[in-house]
LOMARLUM-697084 format. One record per residue (C-alpha): x, y, z; residue number from 0. Coordinates in Angstrom, 1 decimal, decimal comma. Layout:
BEGIN
<u->X; v->Y; w->Z; num->NUM>
...
end
This chain:
BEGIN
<u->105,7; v->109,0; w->165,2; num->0>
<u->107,4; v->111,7; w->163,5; num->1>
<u->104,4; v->111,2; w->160,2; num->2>
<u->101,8; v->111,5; w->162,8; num->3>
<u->103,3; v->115,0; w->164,7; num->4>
<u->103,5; v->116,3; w->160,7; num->5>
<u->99,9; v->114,9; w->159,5; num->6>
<u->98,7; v->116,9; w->163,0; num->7>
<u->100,3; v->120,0; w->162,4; num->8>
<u->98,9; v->120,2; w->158,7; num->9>
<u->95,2; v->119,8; w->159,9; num->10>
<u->95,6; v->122,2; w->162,7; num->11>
<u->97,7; v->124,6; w->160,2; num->12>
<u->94,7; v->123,9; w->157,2; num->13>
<u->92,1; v->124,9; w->160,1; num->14>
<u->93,8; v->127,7; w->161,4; num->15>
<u->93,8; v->128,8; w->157,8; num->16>
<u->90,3; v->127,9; w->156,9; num->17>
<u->89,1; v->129,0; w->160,2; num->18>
<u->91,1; v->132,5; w->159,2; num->19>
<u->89,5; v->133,8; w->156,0; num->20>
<u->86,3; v->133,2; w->158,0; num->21>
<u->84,2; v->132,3; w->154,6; num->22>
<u->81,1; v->130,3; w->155,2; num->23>
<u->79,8; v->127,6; w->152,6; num->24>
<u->76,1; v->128,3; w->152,4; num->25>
<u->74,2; v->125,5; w->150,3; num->26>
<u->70,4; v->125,7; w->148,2; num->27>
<u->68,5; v->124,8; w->150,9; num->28>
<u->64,4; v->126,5; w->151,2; num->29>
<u->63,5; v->127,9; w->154,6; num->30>
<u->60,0; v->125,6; w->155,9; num->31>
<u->58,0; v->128,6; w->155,1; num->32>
<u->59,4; v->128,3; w->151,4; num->33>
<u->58,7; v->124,7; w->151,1; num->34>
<u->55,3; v->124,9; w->152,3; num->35>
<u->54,5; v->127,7; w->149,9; num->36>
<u->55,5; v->125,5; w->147,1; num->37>
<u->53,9; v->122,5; w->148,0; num->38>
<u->50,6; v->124,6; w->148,9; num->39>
<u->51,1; v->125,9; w->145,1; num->40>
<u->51,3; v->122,4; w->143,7; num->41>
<u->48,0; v->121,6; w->145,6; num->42>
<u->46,0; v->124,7; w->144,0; num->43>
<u->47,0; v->123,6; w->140,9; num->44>
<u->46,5; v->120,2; w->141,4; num->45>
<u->43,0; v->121,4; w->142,4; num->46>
<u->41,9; v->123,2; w->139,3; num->47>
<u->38,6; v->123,0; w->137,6; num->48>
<u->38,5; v->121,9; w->134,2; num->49>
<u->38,1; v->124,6; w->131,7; num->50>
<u->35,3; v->123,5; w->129,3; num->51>
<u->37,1; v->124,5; w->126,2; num->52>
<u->40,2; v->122,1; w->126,6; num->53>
<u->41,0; v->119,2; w->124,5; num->54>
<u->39,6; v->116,4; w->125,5; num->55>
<u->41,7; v->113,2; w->126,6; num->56>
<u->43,3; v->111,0; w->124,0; num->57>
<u->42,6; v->107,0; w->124,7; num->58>
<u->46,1; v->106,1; w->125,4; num->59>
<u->46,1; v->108,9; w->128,6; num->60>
<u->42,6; v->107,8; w->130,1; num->61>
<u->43,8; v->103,9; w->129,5; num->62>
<u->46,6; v->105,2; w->131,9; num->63>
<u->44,6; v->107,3; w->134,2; num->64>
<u->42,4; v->104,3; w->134,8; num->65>
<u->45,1; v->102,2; w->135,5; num->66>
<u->46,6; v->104,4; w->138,1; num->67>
<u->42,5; v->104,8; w->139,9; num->68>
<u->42,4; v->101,1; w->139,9; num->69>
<u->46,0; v->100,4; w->142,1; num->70>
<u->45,4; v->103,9; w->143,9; num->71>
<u->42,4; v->101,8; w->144,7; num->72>
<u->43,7; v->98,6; w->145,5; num->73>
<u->46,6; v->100,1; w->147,6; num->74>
<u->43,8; v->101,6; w->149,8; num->75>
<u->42,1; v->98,6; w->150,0; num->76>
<u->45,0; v->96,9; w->151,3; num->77>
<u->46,2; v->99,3; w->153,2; num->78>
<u->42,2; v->99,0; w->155,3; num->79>
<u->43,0; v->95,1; w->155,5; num->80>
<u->46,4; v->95,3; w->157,2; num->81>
<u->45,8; v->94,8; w->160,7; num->82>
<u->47,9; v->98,1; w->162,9; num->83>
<u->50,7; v->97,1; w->165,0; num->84>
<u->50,8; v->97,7; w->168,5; num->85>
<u->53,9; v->98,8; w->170,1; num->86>
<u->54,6; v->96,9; w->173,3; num->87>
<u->54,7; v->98,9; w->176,1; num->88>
end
């Protein structure tokens, strides 16, 4: 009894003292309005036209390009075969 009246007096004493110098932890976090600016950025970019004086594609990078059309392609396909659930009302 007498550990649990001490163990309860040090958390209200560490609160009363955390709770006194009043300092707030604020973390990295991006407002919605930030994140959406960012991801609107990665789209224009994404969206680029080719300039006609870049190097062209080495074989190894198409192979891999390819590769990624075909399962982006077979996902979708898969994706239109999979009958939608119904929730049950």
């Amino acid at each position: 009894m007498r550990k649990l009246i001490c163990v309860t007096l040090a958390l209200f004493a560490g609160a009363a003292f955390a709770d006194a110098n009043n300092q707030t932890v604020q973390g990295q976090s991006l407002s919605v309005k930030e994140r959406l600016q960012v991801i609107e950025l990665i789209n224009i970019a994404a969206e680029k036209d080719q300039v006609a004086n870049a190097e062209p594609l080495d074989a190894e990078l198409l192979a891999i390009l390819k590769k990624a059309e075909s399962l982006e392609e077979s996902l979708e396909e898969s994706l239109e075969e999979t009958p939608a659930t119904e929730e049950a009302e």
